[in-house]
N, C-alpha and C positions, 0 to 999 in steps of 0.2 A: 547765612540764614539757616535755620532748625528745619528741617523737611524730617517729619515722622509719616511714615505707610504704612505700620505695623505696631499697635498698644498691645502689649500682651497683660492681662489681669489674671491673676494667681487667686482662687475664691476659695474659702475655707466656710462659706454660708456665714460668717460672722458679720456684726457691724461695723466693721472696719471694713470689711472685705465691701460690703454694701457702699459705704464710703468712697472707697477706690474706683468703684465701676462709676459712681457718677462725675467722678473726676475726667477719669479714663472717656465715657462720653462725649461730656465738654471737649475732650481735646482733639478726640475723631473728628468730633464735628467742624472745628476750627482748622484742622489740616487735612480732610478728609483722607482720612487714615482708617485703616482697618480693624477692626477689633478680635482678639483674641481671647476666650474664657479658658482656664483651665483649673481642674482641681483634681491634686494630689491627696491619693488616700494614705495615711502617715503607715501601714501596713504593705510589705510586698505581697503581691498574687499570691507567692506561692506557703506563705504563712496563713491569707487569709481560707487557701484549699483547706487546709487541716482543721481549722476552725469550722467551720460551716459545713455544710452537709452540701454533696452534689446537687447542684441547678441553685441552690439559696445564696450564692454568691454573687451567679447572674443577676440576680432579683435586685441585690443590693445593689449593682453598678446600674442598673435598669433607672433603678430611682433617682441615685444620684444624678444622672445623666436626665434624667425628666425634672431634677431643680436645678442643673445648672440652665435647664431653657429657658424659666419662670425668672431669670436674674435682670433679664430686658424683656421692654415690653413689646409687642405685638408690631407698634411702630417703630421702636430702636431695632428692632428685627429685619425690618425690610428697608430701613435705611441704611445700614452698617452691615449688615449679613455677615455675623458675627458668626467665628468657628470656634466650636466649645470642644474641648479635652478632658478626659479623662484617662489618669494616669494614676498606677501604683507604684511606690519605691518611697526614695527618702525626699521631703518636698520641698528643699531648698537644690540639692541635685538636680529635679524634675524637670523645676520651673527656669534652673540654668540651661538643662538641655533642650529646651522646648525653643526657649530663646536663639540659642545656636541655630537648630535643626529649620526654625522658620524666620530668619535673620529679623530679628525683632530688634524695633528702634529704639524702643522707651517700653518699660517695666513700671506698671503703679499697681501699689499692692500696699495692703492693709496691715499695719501693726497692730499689734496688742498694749504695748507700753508695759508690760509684766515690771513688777520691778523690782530691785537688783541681784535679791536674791535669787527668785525665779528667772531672772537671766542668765546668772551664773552658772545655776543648774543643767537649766535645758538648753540654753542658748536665744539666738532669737534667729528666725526662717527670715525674715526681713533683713537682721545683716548679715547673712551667710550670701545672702542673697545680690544685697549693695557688692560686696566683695568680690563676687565672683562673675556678674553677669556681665557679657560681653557687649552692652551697652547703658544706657544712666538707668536707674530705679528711680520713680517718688515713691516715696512712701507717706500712706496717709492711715491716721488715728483718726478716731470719733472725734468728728471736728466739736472744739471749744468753739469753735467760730466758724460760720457755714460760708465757702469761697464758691461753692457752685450750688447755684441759687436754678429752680425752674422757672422760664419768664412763661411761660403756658407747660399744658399737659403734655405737648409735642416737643417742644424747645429745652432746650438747656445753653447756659450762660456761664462764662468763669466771671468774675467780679470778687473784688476781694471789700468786705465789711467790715466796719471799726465798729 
């Protein structure tokens, strides 16, 4: 039997990332499992010191850190009492050590689908990610097909639609 206590979701504020966490919901909810938010700034600390001016860097983690709160709502909050992260470095690194560090079961996280060129290019943080993490990844894209449906405002449902 599958027993997950621990979803870790890697958010980049994207739609996919948006994607993921309702997944990642559904599935807490289903195994009462724990929720973990985290988001990687693609800059280290100590790069973004020289860029910014003293105390305007705070400001910026400030914010981040007040929308990674806004990602569930008010009652996913006090159902799942969800711990959100914020971390600097490289964000496929990040989100493997974050994994290690809090022995996380399962990984869903949000692709982009870039394609193949900008694959090659940059790579992709989703399969650096499959590759390396010390437990399974989903990965989920802007669903063509929506599999977690709200059955009310409070509820979430996996169900899969033809």
């Amino acid at each position: 039997m599958i027993t997950l206590k621990r979803i870790l979701v890697p958010h980049d504020f994207s739609e996919t990332s948006e994607a993921a966490v309702k997944y990642a919901i559904a599935l807490a909810k289903a195994f009462g499992a724990k929720l973990h938010l985290l988001h990687v700034s693609d800059k280290a600390r100590t790069d973004m010191a020289t860029e910014f001016p003293l105390g305007l860097q705070e400001s910026v983690e400030e914010a981040i850190r007040e929308r990674l709160l806004t990602i569930v709502t008010p009652q996913e909050k006090k159902e799942f009492k969800p711990e959100f992260e914020l971390r600097g470095g490289t964000p496929y690194v990040e989100i493997v050590r974050y994994a290690r560090e809090h022995d996380i079961d399962l990984i869903v996280m949000g692709t982009h689908g870039r394609g193949f060129v900008a694959h090659v290019v940059m790579g992709s943080v989703a399969e650096k990610v499959v590759r390396t993490a010390p437990c399974p990844v989903l990965t989920v894209h802007t669903p063509e097909r929506e599999f977690v449906v709200a059955e009310d405002t409070t509820e979430h449902a996996v169900r899969a639609t033809m």
